[in-house]
LUMTOR-281788 format. One record per residue (C-alpha): residue in one letter; x, y, z; residue number from 0. Coordinates in steps of 0.001 Angstrom, whole numbers, plus 524288, in hexadecimal, padded with zeros to 5 digits. Example, Ala and Ser with C-alpha at 12.3 -4.5 7.8 and 13.67 -1.06 7.14 Angstrom:
{"a" {8300C 7EE6C 81E78} 0}
{"s" {83566 7FBDC 81BE4} 1}
***
This chain:
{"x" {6F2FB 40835 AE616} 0}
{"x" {6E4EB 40654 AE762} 1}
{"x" {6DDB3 41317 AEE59} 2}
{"x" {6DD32 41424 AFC7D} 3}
{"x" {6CE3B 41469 B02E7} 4}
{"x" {6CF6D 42363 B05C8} 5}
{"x" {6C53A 42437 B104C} 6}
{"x" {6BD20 417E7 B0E88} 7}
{"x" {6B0B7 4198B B142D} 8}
{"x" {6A80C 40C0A B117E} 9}
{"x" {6996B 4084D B1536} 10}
{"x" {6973F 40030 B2113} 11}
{"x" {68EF0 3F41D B224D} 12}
{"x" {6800E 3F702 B2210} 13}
{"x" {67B5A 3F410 B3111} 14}
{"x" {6720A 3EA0B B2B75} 15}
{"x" {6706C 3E16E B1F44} 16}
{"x" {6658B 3DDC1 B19B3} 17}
{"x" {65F41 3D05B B1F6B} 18}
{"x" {65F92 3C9A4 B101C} 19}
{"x" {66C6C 3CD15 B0BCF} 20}
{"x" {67510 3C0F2 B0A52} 21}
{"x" {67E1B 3BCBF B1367} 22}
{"x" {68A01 3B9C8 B09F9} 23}
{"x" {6909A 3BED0 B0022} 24}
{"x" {69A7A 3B9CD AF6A1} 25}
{"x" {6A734 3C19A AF350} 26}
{"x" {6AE39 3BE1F AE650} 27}
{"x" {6BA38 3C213 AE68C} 28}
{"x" {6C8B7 3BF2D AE1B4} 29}
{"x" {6CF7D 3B2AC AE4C2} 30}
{"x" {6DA5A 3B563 AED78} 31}
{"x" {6D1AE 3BE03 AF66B} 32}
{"x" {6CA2F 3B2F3 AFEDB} 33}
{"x" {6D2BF 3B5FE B0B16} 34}
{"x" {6D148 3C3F6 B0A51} 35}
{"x" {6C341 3C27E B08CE} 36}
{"x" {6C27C 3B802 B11F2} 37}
{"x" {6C5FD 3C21F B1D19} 38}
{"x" {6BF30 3CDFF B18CE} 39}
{"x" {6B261 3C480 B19E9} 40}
{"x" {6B790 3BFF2 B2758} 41}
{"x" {6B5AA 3CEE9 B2B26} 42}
{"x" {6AD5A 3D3F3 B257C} 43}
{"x" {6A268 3C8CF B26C6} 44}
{"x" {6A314 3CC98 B363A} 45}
{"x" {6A3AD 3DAA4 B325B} 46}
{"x" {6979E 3DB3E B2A10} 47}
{"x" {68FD1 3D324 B359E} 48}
{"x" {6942B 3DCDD B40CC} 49}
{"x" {68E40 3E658 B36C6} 50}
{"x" {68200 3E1BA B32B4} 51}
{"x" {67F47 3D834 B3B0E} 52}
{"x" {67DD2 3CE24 B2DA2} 53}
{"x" {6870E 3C14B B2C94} 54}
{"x" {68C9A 3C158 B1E35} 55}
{"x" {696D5 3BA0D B1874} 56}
{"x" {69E2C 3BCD4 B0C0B} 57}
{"x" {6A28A 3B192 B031A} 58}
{"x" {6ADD7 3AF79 AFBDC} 59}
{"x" {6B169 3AAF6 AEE68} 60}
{"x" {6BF3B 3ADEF AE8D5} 61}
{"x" {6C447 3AB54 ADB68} 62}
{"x" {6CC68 3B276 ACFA7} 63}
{"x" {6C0DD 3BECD ACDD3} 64}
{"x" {6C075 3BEE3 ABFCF} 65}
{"x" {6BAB0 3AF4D AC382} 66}
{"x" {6B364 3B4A2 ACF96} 67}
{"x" {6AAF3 3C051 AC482} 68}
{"x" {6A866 3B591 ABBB8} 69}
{"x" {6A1DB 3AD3A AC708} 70}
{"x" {69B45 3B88A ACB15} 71}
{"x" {694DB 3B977 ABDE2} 72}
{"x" {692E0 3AC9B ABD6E} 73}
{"x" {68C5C 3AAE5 AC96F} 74}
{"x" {6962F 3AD63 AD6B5} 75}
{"x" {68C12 3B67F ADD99} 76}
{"x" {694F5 3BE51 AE48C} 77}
{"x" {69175 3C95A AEBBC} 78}
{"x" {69DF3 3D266 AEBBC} 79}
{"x" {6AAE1 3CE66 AE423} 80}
{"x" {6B931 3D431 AE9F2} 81}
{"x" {6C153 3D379 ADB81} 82}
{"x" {6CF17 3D4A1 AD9BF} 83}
{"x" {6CC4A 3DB20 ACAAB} 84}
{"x" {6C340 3E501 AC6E6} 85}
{"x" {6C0F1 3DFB2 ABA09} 86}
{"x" {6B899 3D2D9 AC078} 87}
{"x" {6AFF0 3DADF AC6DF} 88}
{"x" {6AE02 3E3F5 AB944} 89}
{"x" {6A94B 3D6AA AB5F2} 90}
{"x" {69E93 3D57D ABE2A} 91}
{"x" {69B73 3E434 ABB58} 92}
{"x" {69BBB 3DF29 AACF5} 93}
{"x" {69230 3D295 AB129} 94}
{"x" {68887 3DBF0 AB9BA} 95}
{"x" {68DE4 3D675 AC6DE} 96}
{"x" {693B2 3E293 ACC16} 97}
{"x" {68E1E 3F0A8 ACB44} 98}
{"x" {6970A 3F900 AC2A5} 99}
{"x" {69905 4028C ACD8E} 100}
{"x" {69E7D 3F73D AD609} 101}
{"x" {6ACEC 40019 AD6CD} 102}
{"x" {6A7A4 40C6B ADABF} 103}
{"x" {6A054 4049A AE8CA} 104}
{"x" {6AC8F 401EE AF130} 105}
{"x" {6B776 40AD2 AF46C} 106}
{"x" {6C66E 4097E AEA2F} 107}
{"x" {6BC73 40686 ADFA9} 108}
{"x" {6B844 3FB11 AE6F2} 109}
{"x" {6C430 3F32D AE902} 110}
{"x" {6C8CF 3F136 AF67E} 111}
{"x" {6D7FB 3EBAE AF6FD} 112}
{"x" {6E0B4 3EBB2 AEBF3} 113}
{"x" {6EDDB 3E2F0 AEA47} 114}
{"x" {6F514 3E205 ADD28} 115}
{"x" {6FC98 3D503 AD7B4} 116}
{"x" {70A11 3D2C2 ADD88} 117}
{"x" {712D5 3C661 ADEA1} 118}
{"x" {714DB 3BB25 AE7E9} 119}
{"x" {7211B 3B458 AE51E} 120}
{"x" {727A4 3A91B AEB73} 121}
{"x" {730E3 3A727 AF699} 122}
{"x" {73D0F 3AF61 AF4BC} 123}
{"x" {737CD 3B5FC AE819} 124}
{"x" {740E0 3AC26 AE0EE} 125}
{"x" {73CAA 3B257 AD3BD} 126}
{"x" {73EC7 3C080 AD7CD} 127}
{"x" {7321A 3C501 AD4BE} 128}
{"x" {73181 3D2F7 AD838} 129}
{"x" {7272E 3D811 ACC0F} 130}
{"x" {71F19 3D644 ABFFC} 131}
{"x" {72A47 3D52A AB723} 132}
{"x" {72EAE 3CA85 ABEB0} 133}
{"x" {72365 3C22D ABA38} 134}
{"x" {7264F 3C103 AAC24} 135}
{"x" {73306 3B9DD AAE3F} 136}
{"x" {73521 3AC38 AA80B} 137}
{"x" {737C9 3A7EE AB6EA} 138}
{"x" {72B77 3ABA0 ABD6F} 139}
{"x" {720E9 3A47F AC122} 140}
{"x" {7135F 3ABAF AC46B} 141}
{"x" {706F0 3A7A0 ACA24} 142}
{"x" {6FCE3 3AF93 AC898} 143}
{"x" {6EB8E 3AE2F AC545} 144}
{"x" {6E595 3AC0A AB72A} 145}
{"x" {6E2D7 3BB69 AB392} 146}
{"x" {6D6E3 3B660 AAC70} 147}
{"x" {6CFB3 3B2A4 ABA36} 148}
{"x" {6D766 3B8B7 AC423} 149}
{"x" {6D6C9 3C899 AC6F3} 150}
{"x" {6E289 3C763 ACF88} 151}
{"x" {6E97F 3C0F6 AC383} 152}
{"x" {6E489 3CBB8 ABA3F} 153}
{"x" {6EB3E 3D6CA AC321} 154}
{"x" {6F910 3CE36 AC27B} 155}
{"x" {6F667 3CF03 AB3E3} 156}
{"x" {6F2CC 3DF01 AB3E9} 157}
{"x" {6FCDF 3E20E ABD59} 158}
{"x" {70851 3DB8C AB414} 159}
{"x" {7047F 3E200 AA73F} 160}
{"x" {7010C 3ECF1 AAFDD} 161}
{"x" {711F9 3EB5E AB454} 162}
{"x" {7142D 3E808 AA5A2} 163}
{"x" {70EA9 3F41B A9F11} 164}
{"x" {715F7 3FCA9 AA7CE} 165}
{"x" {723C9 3F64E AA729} 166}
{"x" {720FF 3F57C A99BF} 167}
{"x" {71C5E 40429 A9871} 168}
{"x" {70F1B 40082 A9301} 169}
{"x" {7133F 3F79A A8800} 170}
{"x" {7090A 3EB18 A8993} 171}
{"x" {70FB3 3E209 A7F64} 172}
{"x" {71946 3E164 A896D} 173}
{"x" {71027 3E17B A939E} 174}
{"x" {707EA 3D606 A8FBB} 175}
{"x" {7153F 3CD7E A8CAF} 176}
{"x" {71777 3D0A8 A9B6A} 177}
{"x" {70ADA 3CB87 AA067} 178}
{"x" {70C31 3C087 A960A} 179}
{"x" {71608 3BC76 A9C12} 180}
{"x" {7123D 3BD95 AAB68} 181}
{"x" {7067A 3B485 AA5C0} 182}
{"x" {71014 3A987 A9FC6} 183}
{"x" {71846 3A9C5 AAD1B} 184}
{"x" {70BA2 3A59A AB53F} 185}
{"x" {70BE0 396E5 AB828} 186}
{"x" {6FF09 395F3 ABC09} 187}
{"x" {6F07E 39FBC ABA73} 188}
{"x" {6E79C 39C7F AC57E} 189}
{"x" {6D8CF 3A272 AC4CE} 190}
{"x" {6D982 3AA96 AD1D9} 191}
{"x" {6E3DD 3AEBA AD9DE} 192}
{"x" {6E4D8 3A71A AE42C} 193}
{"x" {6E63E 39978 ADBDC} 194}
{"x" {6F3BD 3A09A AD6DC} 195}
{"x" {6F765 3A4D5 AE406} 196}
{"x" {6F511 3951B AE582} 197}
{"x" {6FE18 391BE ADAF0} 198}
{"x" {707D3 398D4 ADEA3} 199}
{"x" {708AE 39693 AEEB5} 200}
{"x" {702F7 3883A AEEB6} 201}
{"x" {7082A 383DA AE130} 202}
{"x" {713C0 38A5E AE2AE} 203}
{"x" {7117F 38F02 AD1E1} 204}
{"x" {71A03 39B97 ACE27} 205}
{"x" {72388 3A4C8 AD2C3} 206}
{"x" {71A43 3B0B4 AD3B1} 207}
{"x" {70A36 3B163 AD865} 208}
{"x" {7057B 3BEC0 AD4DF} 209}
{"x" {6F81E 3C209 ADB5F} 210}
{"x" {6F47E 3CEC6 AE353} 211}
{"x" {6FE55 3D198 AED68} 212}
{"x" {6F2FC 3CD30 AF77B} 213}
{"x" {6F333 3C09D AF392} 214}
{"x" {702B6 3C0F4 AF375} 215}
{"x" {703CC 3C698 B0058} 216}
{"x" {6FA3C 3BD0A B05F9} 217}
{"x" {6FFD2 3AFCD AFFED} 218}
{"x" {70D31 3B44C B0638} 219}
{"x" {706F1 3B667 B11F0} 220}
{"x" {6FFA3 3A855 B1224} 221}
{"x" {70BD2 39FF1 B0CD2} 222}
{"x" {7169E 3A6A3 B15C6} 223}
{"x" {71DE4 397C6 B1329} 224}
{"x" {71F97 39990 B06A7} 225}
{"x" {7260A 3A6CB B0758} 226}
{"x" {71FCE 3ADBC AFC0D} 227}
{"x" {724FB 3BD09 AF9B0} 228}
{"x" {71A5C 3C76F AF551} 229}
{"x" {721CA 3D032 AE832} 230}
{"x" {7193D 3DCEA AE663} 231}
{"x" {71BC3 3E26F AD991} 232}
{"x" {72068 3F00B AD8E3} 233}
{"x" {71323 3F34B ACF44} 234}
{"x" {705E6 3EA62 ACFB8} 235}
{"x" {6F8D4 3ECC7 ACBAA} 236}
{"x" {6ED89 3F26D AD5E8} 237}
{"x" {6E46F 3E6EA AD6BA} 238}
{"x" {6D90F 3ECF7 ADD05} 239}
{"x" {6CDB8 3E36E AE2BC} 240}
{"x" {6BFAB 3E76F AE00C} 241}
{"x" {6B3A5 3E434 AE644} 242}
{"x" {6A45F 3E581 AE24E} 243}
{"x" {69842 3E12B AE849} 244}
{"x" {692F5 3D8E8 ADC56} 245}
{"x" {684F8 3DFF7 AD9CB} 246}
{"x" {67F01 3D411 AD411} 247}
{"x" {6804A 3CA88 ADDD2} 248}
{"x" {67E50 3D429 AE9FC} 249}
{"x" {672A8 3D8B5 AE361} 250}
{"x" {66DDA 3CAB6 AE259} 251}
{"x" {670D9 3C76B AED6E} 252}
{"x" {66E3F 3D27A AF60D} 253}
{"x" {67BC8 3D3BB AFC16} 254}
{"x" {67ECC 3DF89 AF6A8} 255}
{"x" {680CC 3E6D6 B04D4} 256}
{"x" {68BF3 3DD54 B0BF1} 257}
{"x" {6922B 3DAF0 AFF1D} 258}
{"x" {69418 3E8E0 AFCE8} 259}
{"x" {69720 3E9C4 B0CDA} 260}
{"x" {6A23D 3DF0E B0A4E} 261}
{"x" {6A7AA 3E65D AFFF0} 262}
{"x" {6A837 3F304 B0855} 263}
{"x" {6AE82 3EB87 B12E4} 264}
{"x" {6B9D9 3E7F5 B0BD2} 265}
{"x" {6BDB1 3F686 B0CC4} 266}
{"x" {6BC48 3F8BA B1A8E} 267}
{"x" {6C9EA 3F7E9 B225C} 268}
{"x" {6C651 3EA2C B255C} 269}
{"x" {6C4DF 3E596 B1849} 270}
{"x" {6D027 3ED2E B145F} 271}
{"x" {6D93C 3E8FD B1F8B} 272}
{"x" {6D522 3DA6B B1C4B} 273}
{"x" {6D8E9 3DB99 B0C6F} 274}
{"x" {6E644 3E2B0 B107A} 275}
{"x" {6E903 3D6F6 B1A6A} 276}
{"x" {6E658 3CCF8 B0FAD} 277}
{"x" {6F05C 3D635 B07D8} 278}
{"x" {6E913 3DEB5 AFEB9} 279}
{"x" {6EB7E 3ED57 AFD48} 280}
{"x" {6DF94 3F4D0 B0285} 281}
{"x" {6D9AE 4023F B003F} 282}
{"x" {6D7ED 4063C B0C36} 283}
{"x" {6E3F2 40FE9 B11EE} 284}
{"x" {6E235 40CBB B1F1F} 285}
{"x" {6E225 3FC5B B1E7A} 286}
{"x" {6ECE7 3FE5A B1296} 287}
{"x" {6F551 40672 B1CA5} 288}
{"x" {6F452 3FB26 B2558} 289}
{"x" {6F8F7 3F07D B1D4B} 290}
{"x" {701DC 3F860 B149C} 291}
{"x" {70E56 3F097 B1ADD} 292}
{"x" {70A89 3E36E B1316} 293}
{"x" {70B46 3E99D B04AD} 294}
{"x" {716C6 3ED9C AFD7C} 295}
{"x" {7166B 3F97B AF32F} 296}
{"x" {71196 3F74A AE73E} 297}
{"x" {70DC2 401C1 ADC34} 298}
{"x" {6FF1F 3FB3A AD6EA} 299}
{"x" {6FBC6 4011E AC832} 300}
{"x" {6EC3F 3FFA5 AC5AB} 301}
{"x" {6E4BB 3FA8A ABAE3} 302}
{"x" {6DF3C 40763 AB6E2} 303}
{"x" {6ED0C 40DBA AB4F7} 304}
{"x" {6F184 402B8 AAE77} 305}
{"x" {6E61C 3FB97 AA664} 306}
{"x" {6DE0F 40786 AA56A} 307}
{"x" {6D363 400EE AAECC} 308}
{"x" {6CD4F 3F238 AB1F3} 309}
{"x" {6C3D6 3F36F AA461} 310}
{"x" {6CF77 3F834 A9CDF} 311}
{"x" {6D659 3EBE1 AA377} 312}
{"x" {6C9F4 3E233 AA172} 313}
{"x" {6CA23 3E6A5 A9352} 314}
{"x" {6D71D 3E400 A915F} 315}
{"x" {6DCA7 3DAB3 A995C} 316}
{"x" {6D4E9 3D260 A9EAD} 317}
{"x" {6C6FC 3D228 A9242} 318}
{"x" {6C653 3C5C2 A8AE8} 319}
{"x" {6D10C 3C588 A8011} 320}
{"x" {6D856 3D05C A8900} 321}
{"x" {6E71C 3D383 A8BD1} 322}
{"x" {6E5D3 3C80C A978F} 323}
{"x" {6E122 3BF4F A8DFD} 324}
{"x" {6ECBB 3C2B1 A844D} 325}
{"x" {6F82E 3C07F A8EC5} 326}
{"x" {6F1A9 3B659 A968D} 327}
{"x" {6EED4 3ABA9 A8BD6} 328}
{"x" {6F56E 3A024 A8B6F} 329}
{"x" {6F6D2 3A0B2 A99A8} 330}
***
């Protein structure tokens, strides 16, 4: 369970801005967050206004976020970037994007919500799907993204050899035969999120989409015709979503102040309340007490206590000629 904001105590808007600061700025973020973002803009735009008297407006661009750091490198001048994986923004720390610091600037070590990969399964649950073990068998069908550009598809992968190692009490021959074989049951890898989430409503591909229970909860919501059942694994993995003001651009650019402002937003109980109505699992007590109704238990184990820590994972797992590499080829 991710830590509750004890007594969160953020920074207001400045009264003024500064006459030359830009009047946009561009979030890069993950690719099945455009609603969610699309309605924290549609507040907070007004908010920031009734503030500071200064008419912004905060662009969009959505796509897997290992894709959306490379564009950033190679050009995407985005001003703040709302991840789903720590590891892509290490990247722009790595590049000289984002100040090294960038975790210790916003409250939960600068991650906002949290959700954690869970199941969406088809009408009836006609495979009986209830957890991971259930998505090695010869009869199942999954749908989930490509792991190599896709952070949501990276925690599916972490939280099943996470499951592995500990039904298999640490043994990770057995545990990479496991996630071997969750790979080979996958009829299709699409880059970001929401193209599997396509696949598997619109195509009608697989027996089993596995994305963050967001996502699930929200494409059962939106297809109530097609009577799709949310399965919550007993155990997941903690996928925490961090944020960071990317230095080089704002410094560029001179946006530094409302991009850090929108940032700080997303913690107040508005931004909160929106990201627990669009289903995510927030920080804040007070908003999580509120929606607690819509979430069924779950017990989350984190990447530190299970991968010794996001470098110790990047090393690993996910470097060039890494364990991902190993499992995933031929895929």
């Amino acid at each position: 369970m991710a830590p509750a904001l004890a007594s969160l105590a953020l920074p207001g808007f400045a009264t003024a801005a500064r006459a030359d600061e830009p009047t946009t700025i561009l979030n890069a973020s993950y690719d099945i967050a455009r609603e969610l973002f699309e309605a924290i803009n549609k507040q907070f735009e007004p908010a920031y206004k009734e503030k500071t008297g200064k008419d912004i407006k905060v662009d969009q661009s959505h796509a897997g976020t290992s894709k959306q750091a490379r564009s950033i490198v190679e050009g995407l001048a985005a001003d703040v970037v709302t991840f789903n994986q720590i590891t892509d923004i290490q990247f722009l720390v790595d590049k000289g994007f984002v100040a090294k610091d960038w975790q210790s600037r916003l409250p939960n070590a600068s991650s906002p919500w949290y959700s954690f990969p869970a199941f969406l399964v088809r009408e009836g649950n006609p495979k009986g799907v209830k957890n991971w073990d259930d998505l090695v068998r010869d009869d199942v069908k999954l749908v989930f993204p490509n792991p190599k550009t896709s952070g949501n598809a990276r925690y599916t992968y972490l939280a099943a050899y996470a499951y592995a190692l500990e039904k298999f009490g640490g043994d990770t021959a057995k545990a990479d035969a496991f996630v071997k074989k969750l790979f080979s049951n996958v009829v299709v890898f699409d880059t970001g999120g929401r193209g599997a989430t396509t696949s598997f409503v619109e195509r009608e591909q697989g027996d089993v989409l596995i994305t963050f229970e967001a996502e699930v909860i929200s494409v059962k919501d939106a297809y109530k015709d097609k009577n799709f059942q949310v399965v919550v694994p007993p155990v997941s993995l903690l996928a925490e979503f961090p944020v960071a003001v990317v230095d080089k651009v704002v410094d560029k650019r001179g946006s530094r102040k409302i991009a850090t402002d929108y940032l700080t937003w997303l913690y107040s109980p508005e931004g909160q309340r929106i990201a627990a109505e669009a289903n995510n699992r927030v920080a804040d007590a007070a908003v999580a007490e509120e929606f607690k109704s819509k979430f069924a238990p779950v017990r989350l184990v984190k990447v530190e206590d299970v991968f010794g820590g996001w470098q110790k994972v990047q090393a690993d797992h996910f470097a060039s000629g890494g364990k991902l590499d190993e499992l995933f080829v031929g895929q």
